[in-house]
N, CA, C and O atoms as a CHARMM CRD file, in Angstrom:
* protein
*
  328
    1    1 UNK  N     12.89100   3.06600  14.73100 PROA 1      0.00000
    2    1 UNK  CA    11.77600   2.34600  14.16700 PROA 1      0.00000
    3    1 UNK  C     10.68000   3.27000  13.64900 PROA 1      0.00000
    4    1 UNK  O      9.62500   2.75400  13.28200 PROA 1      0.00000
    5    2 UNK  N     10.79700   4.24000  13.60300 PROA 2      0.00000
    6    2 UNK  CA    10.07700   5.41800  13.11700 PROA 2      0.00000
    7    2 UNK  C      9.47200   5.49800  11.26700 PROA 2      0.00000
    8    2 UNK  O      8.53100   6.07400  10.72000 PROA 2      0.00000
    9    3 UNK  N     10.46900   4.69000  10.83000 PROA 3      0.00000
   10    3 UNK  CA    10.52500   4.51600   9.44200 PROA 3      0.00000
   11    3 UNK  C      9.42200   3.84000   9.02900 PROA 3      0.00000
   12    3 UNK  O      8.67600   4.12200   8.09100 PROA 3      0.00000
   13    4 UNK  N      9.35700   2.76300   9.92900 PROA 4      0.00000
   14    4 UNK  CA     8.57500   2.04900   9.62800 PROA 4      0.00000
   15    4 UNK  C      7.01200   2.32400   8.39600 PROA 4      0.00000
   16    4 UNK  O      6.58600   2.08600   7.26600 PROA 4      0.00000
   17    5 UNK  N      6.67900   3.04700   9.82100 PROA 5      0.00000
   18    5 UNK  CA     5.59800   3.38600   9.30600 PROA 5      0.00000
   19    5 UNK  C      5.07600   4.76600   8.20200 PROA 5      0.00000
   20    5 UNK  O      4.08400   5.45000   7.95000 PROA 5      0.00000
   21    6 UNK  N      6.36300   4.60400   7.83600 PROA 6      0.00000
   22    6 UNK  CA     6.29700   5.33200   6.57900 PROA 6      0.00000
   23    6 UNK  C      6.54800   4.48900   5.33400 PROA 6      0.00000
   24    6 UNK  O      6.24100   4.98800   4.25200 PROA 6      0.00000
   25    7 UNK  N      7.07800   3.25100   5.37100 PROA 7      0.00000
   26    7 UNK  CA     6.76700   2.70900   4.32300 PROA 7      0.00000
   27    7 UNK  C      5.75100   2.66400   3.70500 PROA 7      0.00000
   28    7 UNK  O      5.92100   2.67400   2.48600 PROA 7      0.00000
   29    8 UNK  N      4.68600   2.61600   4.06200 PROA 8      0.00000
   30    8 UNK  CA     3.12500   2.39000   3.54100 PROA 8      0.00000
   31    8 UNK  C      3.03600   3.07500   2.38600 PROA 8      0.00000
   32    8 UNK  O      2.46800   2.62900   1.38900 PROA 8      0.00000
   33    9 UNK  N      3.85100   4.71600   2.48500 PROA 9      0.00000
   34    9 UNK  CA     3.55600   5.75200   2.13800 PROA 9      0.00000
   35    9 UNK  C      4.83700   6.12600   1.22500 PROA 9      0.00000
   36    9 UNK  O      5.41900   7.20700   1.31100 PROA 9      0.00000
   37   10 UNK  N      5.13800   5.25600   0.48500 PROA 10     0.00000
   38   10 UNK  CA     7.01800   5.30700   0.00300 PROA 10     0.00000
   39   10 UNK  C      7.09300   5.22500  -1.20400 PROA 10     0.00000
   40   10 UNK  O      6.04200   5.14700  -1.83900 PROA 10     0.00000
   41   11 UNK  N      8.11700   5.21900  -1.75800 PROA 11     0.00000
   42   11 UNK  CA     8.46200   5.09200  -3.65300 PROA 11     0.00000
   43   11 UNK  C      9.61300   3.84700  -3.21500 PROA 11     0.00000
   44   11 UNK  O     10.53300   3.78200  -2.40000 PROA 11     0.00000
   45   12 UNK  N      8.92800   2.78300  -4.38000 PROA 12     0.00000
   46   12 UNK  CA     9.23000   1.70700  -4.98200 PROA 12     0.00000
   47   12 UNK  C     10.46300   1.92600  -5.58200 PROA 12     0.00000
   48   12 UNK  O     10.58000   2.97700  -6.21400 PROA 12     0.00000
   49   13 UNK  N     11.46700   1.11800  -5.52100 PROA 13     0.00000
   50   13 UNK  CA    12.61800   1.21500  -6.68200 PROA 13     0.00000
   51   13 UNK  C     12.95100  -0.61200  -6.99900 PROA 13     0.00000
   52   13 UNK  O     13.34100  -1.24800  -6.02000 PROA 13     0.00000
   53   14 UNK  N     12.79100  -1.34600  -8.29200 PROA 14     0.00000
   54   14 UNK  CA    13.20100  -2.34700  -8.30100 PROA 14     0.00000
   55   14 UNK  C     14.48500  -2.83800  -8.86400 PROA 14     0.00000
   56   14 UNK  O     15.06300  -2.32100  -9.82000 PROA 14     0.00000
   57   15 UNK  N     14.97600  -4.11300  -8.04500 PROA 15     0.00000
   58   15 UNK  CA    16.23800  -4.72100  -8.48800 PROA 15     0.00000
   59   15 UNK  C     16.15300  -5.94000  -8.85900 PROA 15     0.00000
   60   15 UNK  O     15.13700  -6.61700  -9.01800 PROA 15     0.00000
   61   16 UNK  N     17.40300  -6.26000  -9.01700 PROA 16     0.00000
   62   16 UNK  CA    17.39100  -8.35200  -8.99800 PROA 16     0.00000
   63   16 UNK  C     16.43400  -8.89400  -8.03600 PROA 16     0.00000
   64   16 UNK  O     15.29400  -9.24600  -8.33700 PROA 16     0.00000
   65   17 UNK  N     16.99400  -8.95100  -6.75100 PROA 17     0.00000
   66   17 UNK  CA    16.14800  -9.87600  -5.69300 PROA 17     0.00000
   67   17 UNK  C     15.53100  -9.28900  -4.76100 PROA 17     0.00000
   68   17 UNK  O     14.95300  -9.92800  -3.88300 PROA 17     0.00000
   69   18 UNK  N     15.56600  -7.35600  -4.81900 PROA 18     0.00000
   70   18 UNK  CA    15.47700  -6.66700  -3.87800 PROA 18     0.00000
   71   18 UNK  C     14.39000  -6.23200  -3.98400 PROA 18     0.00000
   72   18 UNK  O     13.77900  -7.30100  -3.99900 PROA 18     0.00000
   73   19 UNK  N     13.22000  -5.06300  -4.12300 PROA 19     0.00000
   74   19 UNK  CA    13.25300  -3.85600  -4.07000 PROA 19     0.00000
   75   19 UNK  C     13.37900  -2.98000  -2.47900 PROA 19     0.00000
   76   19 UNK  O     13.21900  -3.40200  -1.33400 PROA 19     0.00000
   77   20 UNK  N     13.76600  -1.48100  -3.04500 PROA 20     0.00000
   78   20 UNK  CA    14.11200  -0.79900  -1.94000 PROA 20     0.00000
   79   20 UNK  C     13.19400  -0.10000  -2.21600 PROA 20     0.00000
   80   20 UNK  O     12.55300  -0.01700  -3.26300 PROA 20     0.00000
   81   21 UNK  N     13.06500   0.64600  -0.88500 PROA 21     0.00000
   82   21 UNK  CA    11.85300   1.25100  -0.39300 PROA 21     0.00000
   83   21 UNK  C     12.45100   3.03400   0.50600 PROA 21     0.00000
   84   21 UNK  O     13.02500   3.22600   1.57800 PROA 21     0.00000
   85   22 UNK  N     12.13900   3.64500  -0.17500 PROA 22     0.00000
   86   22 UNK  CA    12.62500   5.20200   0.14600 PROA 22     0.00000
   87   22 UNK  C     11.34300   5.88000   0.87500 PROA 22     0.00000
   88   22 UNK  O     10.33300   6.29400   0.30400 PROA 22     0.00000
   89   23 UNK  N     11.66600   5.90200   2.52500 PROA 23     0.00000
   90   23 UNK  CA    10.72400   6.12200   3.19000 PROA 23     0.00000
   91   23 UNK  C     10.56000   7.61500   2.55200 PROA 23     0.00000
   92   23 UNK  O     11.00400   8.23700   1.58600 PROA 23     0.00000
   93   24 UNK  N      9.43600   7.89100   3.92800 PROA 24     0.00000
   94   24 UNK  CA     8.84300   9.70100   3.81100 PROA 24     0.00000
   95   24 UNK  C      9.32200  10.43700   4.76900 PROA 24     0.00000
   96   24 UNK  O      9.12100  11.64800   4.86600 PROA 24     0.00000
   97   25 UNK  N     10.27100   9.46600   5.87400 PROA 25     0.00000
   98   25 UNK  CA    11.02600  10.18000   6.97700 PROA 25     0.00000
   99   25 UNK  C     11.94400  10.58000   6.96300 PROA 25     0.00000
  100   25 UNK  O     12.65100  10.16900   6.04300 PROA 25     0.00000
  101   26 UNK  N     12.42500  11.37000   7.69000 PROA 26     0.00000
  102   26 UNK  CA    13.68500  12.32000   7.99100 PROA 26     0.00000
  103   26 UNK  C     14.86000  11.93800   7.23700 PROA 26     0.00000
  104   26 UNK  O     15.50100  12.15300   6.20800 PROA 26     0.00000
  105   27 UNK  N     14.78700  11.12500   8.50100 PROA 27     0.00000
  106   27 UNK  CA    16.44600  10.05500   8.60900 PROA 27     0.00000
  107   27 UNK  C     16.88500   9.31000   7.26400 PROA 27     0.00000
  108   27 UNK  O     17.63600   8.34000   7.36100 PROA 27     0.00000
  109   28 UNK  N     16.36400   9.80800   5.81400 PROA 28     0.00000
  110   28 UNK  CA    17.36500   8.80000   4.95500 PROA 28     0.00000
  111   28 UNK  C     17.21800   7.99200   4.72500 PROA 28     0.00000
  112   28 UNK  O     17.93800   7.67900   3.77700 PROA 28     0.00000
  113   29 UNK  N     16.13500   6.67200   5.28200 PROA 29     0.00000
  114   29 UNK  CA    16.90500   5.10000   5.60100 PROA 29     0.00000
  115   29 UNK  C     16.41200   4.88400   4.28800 PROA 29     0.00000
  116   29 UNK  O     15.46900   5.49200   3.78000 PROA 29     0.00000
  117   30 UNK  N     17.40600   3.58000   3.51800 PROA 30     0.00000
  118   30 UNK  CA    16.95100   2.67400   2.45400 PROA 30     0.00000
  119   30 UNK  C     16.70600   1.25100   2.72000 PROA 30     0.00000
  120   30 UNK  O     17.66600   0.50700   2.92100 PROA 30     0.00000
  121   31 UNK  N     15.19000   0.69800   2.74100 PROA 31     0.00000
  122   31 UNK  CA    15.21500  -0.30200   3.64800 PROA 31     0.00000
  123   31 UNK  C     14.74400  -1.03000   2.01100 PROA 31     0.00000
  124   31 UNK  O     14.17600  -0.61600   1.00100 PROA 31     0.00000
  125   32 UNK  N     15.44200  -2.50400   2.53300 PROA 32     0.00000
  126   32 UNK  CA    14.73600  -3.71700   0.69900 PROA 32     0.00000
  127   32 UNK  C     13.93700  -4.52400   1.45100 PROA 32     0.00000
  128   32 UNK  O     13.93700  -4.87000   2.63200 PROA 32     0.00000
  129   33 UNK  N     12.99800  -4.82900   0.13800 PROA 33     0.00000
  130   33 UNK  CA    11.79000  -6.23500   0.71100 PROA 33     0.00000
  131   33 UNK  C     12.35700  -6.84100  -0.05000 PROA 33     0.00000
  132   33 UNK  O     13.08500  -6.26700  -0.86000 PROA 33     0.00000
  133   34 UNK  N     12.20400  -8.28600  -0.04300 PROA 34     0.00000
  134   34 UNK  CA    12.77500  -9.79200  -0.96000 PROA 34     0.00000
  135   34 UNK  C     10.92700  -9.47000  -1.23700 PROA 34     0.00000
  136   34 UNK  O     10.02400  -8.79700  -0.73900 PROA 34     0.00000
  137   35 UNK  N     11.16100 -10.52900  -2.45600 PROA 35     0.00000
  138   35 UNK  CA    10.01200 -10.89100  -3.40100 PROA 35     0.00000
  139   35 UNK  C      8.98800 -11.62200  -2.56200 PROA 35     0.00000
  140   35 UNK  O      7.87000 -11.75400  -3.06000 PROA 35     0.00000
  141   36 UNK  N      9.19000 -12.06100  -1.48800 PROA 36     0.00000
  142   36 UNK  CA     8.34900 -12.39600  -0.66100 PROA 36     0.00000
  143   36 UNK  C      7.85000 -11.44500   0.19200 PROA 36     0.00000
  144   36 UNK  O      6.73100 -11.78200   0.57900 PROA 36     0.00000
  145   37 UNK  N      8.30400 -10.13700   0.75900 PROA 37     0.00000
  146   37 UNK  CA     7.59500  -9.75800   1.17800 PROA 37     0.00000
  147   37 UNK  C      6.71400  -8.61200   0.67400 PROA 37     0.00000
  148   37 UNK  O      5.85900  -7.94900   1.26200 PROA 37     0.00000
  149   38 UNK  N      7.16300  -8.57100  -0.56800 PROA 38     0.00000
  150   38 UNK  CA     6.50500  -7.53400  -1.48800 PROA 38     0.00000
  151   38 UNK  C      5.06300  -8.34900  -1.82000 PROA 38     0.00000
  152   38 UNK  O      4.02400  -7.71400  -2.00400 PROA 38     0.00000
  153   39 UNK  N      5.11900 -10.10700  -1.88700 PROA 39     0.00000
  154   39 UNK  CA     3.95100 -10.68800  -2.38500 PROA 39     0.00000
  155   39 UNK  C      3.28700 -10.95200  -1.02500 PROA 39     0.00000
  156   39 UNK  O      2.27300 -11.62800  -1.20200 PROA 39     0.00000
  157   40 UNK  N      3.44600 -10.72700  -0.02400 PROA 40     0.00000
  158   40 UNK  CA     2.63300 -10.81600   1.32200 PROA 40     0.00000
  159   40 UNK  C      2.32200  -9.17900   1.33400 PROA 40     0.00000
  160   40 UNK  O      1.22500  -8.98500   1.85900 PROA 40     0.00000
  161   41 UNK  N      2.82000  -8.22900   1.00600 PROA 41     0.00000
  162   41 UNK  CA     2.23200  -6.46300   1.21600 PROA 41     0.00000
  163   41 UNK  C      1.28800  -6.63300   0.19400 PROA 41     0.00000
  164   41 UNK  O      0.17100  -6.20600   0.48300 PROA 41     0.00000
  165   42 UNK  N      1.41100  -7.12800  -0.90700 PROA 42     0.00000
  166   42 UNK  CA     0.51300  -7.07800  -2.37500 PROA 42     0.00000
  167   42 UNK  C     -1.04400  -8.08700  -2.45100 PROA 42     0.00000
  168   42 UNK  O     -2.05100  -7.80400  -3.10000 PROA 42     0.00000
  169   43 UNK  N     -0.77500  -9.56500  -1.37600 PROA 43     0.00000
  170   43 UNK  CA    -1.39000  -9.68000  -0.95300 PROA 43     0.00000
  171   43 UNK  C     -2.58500  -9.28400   0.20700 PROA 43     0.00000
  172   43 UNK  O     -3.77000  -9.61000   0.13400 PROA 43     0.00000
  173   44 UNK  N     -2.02700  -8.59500   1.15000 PROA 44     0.00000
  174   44 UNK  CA    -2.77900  -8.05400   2.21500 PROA 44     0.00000
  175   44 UNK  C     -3.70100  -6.60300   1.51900 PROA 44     0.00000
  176   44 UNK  O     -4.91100  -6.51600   1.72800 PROA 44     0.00000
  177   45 UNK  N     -3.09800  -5.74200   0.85700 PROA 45     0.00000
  178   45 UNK  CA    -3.70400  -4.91600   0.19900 PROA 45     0.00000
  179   45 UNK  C     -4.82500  -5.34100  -0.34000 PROA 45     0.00000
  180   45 UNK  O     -5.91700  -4.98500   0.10200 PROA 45     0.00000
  181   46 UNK  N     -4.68000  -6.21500  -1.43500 PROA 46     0.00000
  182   46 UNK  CA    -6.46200  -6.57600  -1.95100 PROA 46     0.00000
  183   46 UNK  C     -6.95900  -7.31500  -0.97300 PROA 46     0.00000
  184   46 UNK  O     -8.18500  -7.20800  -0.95800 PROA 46     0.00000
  185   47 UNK  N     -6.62300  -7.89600  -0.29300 PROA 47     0.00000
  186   47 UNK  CA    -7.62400  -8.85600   0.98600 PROA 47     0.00000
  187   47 UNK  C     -8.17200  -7.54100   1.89100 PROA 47     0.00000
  188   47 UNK  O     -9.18700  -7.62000   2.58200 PROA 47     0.00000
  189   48 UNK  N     -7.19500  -6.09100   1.76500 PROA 48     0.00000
  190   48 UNK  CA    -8.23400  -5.01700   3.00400 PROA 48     0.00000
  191   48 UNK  C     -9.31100  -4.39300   1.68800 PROA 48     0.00000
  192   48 UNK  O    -10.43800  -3.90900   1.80100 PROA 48     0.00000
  193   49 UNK  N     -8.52600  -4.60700   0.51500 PROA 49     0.00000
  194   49 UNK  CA    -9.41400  -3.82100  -0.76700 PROA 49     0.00000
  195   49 UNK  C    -10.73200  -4.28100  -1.17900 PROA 49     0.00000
  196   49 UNK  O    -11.76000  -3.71700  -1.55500 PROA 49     0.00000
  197   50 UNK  N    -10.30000  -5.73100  -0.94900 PROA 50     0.00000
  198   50 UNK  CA   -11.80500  -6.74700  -0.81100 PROA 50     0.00000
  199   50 UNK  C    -12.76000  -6.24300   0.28600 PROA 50     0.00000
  200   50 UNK  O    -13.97800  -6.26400   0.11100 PROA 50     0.00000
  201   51 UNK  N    -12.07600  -5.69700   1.65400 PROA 51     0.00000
  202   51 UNK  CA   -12.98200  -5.92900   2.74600 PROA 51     0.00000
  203   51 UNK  C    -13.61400  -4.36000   2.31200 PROA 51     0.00000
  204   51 UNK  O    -14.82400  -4.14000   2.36100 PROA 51     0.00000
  205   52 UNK  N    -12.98200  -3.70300   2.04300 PROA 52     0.00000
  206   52 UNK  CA   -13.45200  -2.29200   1.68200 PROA 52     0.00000
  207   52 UNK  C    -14.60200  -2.34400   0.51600 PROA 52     0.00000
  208   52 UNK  O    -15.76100  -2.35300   0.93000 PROA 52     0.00000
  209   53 UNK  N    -14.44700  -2.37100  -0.55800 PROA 53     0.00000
  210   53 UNK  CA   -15.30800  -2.95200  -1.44300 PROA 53     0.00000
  211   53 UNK  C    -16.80200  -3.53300  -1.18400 PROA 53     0.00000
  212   53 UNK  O    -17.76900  -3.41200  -1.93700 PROA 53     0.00000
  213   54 UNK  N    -16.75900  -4.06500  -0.17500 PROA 54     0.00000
  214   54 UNK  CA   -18.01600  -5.01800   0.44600 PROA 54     0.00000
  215   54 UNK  C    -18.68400  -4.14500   0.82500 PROA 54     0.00000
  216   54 UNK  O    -19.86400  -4.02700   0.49500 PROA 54     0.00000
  217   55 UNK  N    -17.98300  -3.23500   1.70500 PROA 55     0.00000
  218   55 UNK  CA   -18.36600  -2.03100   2.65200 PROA 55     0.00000
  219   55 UNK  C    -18.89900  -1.14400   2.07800 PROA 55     0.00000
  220   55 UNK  O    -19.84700  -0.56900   2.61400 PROA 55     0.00000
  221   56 UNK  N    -18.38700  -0.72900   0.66600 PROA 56     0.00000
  222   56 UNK  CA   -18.63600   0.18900  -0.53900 PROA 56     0.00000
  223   56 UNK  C    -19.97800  -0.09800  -1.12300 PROA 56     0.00000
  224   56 UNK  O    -20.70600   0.77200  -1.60200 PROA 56     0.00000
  225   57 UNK  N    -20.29000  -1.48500  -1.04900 PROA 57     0.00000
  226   57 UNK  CA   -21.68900  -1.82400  -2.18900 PROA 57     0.00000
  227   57 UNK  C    -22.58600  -1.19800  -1.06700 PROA 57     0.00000
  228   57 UNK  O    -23.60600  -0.65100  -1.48500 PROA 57     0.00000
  229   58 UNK  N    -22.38200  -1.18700   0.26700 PROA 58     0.00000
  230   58 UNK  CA   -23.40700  -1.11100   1.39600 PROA 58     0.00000
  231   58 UNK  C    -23.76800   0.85900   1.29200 PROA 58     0.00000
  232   58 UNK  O    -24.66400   1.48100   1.86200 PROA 58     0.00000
  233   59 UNK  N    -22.93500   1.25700   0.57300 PROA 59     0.00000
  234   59 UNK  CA   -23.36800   2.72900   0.17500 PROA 59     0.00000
  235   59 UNK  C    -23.31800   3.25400  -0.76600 PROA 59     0.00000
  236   59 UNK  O    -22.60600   4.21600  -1.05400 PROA 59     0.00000
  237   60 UNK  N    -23.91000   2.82100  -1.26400 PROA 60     0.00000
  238   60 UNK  CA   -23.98500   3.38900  -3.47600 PROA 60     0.00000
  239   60 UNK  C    -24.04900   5.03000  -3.27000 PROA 60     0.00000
  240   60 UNK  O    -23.44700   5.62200  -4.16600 PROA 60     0.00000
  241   61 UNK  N    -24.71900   5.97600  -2.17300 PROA 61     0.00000
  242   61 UNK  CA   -24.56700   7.17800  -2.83500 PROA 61     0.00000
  243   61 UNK  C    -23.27100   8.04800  -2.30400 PROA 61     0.00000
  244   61 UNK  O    -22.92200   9.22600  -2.23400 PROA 61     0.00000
  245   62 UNK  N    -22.78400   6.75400  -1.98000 PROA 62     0.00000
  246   62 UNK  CA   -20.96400   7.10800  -1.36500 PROA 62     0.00000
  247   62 UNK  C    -21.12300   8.23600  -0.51300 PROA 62     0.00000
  248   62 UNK  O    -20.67300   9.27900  -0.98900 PROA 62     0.00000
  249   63 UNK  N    -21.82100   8.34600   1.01600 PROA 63     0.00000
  250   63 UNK  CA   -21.93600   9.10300   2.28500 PROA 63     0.00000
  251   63 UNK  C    -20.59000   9.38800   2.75600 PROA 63     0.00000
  252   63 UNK  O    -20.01500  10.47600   2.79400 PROA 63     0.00000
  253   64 UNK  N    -20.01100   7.77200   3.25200 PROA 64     0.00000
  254   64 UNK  CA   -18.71200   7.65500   3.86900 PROA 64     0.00000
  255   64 UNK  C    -17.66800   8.42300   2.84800 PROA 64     0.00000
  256   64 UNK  O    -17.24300   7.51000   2.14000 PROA 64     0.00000
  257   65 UNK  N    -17.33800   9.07500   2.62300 PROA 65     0.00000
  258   65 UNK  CA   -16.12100   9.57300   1.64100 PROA 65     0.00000
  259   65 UNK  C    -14.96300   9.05800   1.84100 PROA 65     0.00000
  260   65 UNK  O    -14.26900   8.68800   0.89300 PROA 65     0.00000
  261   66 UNK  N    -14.54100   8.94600   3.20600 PROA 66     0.00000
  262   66 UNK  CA   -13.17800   8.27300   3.65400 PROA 66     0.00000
  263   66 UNK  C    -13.18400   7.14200   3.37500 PROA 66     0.00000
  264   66 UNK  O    -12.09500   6.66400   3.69500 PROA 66     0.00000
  265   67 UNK  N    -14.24900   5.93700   2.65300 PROA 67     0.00000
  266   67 UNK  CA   -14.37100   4.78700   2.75300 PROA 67     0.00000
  267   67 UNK  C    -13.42600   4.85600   1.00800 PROA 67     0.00000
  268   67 UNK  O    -12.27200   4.45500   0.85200 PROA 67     0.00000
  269   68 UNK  N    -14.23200   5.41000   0.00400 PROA 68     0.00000
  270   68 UNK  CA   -14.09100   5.50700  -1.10000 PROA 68     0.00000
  271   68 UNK  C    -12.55100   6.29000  -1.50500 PROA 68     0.00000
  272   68 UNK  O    -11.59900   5.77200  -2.08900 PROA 68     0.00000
  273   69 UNK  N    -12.63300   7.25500  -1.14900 PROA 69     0.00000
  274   69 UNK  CA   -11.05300   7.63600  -1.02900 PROA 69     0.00000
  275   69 UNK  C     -9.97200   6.36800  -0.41200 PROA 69     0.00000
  276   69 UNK  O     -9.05400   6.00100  -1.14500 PROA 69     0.00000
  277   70 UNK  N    -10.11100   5.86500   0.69100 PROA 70     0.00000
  278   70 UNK  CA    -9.58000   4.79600   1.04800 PROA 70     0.00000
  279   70 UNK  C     -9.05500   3.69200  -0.15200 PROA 70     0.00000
  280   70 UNK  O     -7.91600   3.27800  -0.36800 PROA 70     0.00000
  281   71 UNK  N    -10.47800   3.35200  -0.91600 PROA 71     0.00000
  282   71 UNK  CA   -10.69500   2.31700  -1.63900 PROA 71     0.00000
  283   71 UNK  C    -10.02500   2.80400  -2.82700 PROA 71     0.00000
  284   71 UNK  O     -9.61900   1.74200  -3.29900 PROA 71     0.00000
  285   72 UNK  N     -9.70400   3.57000  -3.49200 PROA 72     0.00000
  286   72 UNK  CA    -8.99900   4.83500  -4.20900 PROA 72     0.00000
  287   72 UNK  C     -7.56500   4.63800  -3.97500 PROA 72     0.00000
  288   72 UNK  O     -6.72800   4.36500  -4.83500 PROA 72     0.00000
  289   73 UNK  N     -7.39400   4.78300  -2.88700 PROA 73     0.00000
  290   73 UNK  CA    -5.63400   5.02000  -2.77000 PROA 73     0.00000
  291   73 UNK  C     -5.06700   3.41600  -2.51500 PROA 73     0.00000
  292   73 UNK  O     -3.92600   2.97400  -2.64400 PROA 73     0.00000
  293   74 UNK  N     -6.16700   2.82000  -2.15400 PROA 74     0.00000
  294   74 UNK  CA    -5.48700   1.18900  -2.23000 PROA 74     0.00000
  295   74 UNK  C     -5.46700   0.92900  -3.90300 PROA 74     0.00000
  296   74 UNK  O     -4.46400   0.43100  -4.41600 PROA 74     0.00000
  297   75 UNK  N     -6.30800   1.19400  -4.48500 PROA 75     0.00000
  298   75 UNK  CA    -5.89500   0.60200  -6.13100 PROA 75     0.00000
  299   75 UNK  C     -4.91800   1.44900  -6.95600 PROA 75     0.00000
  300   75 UNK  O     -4.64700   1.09900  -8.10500 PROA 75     0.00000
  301   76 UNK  N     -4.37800   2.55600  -6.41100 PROA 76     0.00000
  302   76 UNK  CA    -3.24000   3.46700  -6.59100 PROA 76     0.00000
  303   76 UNK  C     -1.90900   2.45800  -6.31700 PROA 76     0.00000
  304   76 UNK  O     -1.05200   2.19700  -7.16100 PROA 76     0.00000
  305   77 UNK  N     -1.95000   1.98000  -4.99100 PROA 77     0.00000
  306   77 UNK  CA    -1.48900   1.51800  -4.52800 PROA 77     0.00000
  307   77 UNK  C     -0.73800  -0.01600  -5.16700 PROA 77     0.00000
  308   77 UNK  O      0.44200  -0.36400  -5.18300 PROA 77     0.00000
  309   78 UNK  N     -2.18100  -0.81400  -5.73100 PROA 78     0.00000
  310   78 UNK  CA    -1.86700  -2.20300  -6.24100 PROA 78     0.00000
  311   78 UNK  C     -0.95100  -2.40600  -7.66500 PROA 78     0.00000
  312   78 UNK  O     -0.09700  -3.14600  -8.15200 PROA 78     0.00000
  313   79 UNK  N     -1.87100  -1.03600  -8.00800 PROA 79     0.00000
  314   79 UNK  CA    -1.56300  -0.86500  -9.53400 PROA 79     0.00000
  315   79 UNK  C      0.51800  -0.34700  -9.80600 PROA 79     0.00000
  316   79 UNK  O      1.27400  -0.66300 -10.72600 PROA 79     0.00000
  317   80 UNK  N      0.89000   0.87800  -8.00900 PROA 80     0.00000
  318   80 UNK  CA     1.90200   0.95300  -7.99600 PROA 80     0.00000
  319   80 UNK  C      2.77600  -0.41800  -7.92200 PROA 80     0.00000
  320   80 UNK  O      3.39500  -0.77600  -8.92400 PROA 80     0.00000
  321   81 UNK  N      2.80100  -0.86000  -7.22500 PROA 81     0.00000
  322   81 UNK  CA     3.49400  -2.24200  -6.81600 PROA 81     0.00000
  323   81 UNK  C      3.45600  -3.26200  -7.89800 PROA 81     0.00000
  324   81 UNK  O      4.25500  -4.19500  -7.81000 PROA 81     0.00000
  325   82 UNK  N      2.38300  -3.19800  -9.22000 PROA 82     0.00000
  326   82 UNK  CA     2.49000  -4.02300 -10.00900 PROA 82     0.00000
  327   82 UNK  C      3.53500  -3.90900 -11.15100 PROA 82     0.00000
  328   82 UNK  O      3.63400  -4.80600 -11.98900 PROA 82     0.00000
């Protein structure tokens, strides 16, 4: 179960009903999401991108750096998956 949590962090490949997902771990694995769970990951992303964002107006001279970088690699992120 190690893989897991390298999906977050993975390259996209799309099919018919699939896409597969080529972790960042060791072991090889090729794991597929159905179109549903690609639209529940695609969903949850802008709902944390939203919560981030909020957080973002609360520091215009961007202090937090990890907030903005954060907010950065999630629209990397949306824009990948789209």
């Amino acid at each position: 179960m190690h893989c897991i949590a390298s999906v977050r962090q993975s390259t996209f490949h799309q099919a018919d009903d699939l896409t597969f997902v080529e972790t960042n771990c060791n072991c090889g694995v090729t794991v597929g999401l159905s179109k549903k769970d690609i639209a529940r990951r695609k969903s949850n992303l802008k709902t944390r991108l939203e919560e981030l964002e909020t957080k973002a107006k609360m520091d215009p001279m961007k202090r937090e750096i990890k907030l903005h970088e954060e907010i950065a690699q999630m629209k990397r992120k949306l824009a990948e998956s789209d």
